[in-house]
C-alpha positions as CSV (number, residue, x, y, z in Angstrom):
1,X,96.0,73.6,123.3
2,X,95.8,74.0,119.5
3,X,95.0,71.0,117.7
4,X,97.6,72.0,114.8
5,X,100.7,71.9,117.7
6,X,99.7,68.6,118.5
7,X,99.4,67.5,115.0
8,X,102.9,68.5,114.0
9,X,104.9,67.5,117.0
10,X,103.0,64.3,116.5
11,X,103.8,64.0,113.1
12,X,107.5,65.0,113.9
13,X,108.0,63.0,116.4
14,X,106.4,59.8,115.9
15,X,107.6,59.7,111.9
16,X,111.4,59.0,113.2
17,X,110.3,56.4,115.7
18,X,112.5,57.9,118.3
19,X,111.1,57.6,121.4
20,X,107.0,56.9,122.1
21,X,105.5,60.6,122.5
22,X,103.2,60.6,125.7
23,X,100.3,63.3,125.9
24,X,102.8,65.1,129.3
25,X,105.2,65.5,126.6
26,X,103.3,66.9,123.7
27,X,101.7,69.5,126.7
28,X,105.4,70.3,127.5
29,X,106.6,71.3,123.7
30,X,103.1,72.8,122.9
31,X,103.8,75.1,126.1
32,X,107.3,75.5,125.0
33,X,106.6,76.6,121.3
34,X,103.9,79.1,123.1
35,X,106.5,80.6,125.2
36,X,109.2,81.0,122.4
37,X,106.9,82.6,119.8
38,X,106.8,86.4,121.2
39,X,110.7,86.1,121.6
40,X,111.0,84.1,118.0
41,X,108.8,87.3,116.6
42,X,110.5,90.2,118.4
43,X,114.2,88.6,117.4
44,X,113.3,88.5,113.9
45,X,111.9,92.0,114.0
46,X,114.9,92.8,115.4
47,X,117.6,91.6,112.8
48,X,115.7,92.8,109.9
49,X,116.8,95.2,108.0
50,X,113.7,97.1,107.1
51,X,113.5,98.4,110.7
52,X,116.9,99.0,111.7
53,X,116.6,102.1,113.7
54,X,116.4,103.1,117.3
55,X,113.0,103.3,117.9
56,X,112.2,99.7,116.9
57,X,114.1,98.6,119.8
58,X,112.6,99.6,122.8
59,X,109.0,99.7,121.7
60,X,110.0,95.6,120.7
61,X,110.9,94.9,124.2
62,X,108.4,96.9,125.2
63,X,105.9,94.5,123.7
64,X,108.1,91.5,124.1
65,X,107.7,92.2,128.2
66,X,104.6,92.6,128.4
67,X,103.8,89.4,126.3
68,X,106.0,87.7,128.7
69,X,103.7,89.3,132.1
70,X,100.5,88.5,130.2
71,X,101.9,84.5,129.7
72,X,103.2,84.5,133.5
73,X,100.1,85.3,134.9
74,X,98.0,83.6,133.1
């Protein structure tokens, strides 16, 4: 796990005094945020308007899908 992901959520988290943070929960988010960034990065690529044409689409979820595989089976 990067040490940068904990760093922030730490930061994040534990500035509000919300809740204590344990190290199950920081594994949880830092999973979470590693999940969300191919779908973050093919969304934005999506709505831009620089590449609005049909041949962004497919090859985007072309790429976003086999992101997802690689994360599944590793």
């Amino acid at each position: 796990m990067p040490n940068i992901i904990v760093m922030v959520i730490k930061y994040y988290l534990l500035s509000e005094d919300i809740v204590p943070v344990t190290t199950t929960d920081i594994k949880v988010m830092a999973e979470f945020l590693k999940i969300l960034k191919p779908v973050s990065c093919a969304l934005d690529k999506l709505q831009s308007e620089k590449n609005a044409y049909m041949g962004v689409l497919l090859s985007t979820l072309d790429i976003l899908r086999r992101d997802c595989i690689c994360y599944c089976i590793s």
